[in-house]
One Martini backbone bead per residue (centre of mass of N, CA, C, O) as a GRO file, in nm:
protein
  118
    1UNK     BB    1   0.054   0.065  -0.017
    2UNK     BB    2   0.321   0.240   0.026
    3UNK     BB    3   0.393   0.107  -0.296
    4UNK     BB    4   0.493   0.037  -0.612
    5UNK     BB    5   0.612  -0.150  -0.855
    6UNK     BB    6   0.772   0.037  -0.990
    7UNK     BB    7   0.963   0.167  -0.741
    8UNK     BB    8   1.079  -0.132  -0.676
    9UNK     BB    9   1.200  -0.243  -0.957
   10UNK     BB   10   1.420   0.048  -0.956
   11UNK     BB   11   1.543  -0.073  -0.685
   12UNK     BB   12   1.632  -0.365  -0.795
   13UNK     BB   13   1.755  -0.301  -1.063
   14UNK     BB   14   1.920   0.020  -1.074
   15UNK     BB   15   1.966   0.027  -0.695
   16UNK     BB   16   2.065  -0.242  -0.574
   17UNK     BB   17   1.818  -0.365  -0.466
   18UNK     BB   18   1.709  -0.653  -0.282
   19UNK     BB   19   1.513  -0.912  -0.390
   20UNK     BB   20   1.338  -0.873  -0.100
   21UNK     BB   21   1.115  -0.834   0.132
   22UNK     BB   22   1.283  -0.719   0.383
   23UNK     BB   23   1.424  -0.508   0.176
   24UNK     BB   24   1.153  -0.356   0.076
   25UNK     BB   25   1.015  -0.304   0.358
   26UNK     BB   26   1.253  -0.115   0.441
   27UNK     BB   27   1.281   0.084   0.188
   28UNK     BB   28   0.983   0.192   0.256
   29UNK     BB   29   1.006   0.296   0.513
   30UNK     BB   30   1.264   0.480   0.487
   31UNK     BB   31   1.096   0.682   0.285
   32UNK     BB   32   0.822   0.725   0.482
   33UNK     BB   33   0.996   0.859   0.696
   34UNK     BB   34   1.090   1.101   0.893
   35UNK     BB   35   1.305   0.983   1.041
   36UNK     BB   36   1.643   0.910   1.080
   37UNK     BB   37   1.801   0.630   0.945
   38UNK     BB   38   1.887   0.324   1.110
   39UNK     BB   39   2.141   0.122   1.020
   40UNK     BB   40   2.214  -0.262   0.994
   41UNK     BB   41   2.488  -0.338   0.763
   42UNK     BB   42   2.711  -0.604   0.700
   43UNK     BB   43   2.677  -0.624   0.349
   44UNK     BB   44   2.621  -0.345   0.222
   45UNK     BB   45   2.338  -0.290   0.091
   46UNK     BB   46   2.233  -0.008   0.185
   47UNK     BB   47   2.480   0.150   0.112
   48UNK     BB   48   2.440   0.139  -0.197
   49UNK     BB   49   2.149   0.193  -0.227
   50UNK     BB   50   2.154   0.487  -0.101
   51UNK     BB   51   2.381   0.586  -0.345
   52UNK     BB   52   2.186   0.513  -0.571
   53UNK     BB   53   1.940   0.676  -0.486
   54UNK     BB   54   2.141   0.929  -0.373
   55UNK     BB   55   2.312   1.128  -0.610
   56UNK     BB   56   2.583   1.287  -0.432
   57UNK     BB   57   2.648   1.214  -0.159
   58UNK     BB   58   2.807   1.198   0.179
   59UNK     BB   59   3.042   1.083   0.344
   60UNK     BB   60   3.060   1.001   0.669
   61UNK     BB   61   3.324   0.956   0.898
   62UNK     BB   62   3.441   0.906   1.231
   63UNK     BB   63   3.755   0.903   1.166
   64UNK     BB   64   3.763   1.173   1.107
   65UNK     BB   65   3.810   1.473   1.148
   66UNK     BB   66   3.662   1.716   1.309
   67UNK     BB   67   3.693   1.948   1.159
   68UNK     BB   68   3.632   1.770   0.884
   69UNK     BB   69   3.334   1.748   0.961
   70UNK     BB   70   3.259   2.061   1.025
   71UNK     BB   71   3.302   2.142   0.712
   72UNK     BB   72   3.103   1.929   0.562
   73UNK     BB   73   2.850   2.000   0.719
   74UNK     BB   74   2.814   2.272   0.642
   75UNK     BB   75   2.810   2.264   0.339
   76UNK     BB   76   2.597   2.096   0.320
   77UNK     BB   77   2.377   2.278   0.472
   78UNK     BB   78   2.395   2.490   0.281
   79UNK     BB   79   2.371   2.348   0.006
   80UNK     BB   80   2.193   2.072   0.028
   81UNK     BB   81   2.271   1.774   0.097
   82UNK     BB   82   2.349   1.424   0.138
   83UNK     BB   83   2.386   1.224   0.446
   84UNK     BB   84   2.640   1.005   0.551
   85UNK     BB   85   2.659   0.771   0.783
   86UNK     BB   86   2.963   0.599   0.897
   87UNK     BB   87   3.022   0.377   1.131
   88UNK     BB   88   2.896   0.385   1.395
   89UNK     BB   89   2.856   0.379   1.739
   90UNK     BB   90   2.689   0.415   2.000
   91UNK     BB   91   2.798   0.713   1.980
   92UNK     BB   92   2.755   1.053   1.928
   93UNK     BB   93   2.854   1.344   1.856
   94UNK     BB   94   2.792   1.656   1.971
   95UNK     BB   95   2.776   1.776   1.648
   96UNK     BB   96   2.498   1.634   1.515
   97UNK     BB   97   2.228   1.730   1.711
   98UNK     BB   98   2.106   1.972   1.586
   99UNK     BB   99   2.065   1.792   1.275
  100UNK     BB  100   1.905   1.513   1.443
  101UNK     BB  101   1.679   1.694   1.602
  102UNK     BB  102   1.618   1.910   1.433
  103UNK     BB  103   1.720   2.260   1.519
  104UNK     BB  104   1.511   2.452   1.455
  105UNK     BB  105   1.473   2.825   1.356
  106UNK     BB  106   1.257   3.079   1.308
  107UNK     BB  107   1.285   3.327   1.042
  108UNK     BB  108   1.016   3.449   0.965
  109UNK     BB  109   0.972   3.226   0.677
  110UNK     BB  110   1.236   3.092   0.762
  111UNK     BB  111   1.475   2.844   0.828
  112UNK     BB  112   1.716   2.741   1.072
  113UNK     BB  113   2.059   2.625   1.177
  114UNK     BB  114   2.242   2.550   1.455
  115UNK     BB  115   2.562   2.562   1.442
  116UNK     BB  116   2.778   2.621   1.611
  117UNK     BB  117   2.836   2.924   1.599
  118UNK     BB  118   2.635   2.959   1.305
   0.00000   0.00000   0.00000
């Protein structure tokens, strides 16, 4: 009910998601959702699936140094990129916390976000 064949076949044809139910049902859920989704993906299918999904995402690993880190966040948040956080451990740095929890902040029509000091 809340996807058609058409864009299931899509995902599972050109962009590489496995052609199994559970694999459809999850893919379903993560488009349908508002919250940003956590996968635990130990043979890197939906990590595949999401960068043929979404062409130009930002790869951002936490093993980067901080500074690199917040040059990167910021940069998508300015230009609207979107990004994929890999490899996370069981905590994330509150340098994410802005991002992860939406803050924003209603600026008159339109919407910020306080991310550092900017």
């Amino acid at each position: 009910m809340l996807s058609d064949p058409l864009t299931i076949g899509i995902w599972t044809n050109s962009q590489q998601l496995p052609n199994d139910n559970f694999s459809i049902d999850n893919a379903i859920i993560l488009k349908n959702s508002t919250r940003w989704p956590l996968m635990i993906d130990p043979q890197i299918q939906a990590n595949n699936w999401i960068k043929n999904l979404e062409p130009g995402i930002k790869t951002i690993r936490l093993t980067q140094s901080s500074k690199e880190l917040e040059m990167i966040l910021e940069n998508a948040i300015q230009v609207g990129v979107s990004l994929l956080l890999e490899n996370i451990g069981e905590t994330i740095d509150s340098l994410f916390e802005p991002l992860l929890q939406k803050k924003l902040i209603k600026a008159g029509a339109s919407y910020r976000l306080k991310f550092g000091d900017k």
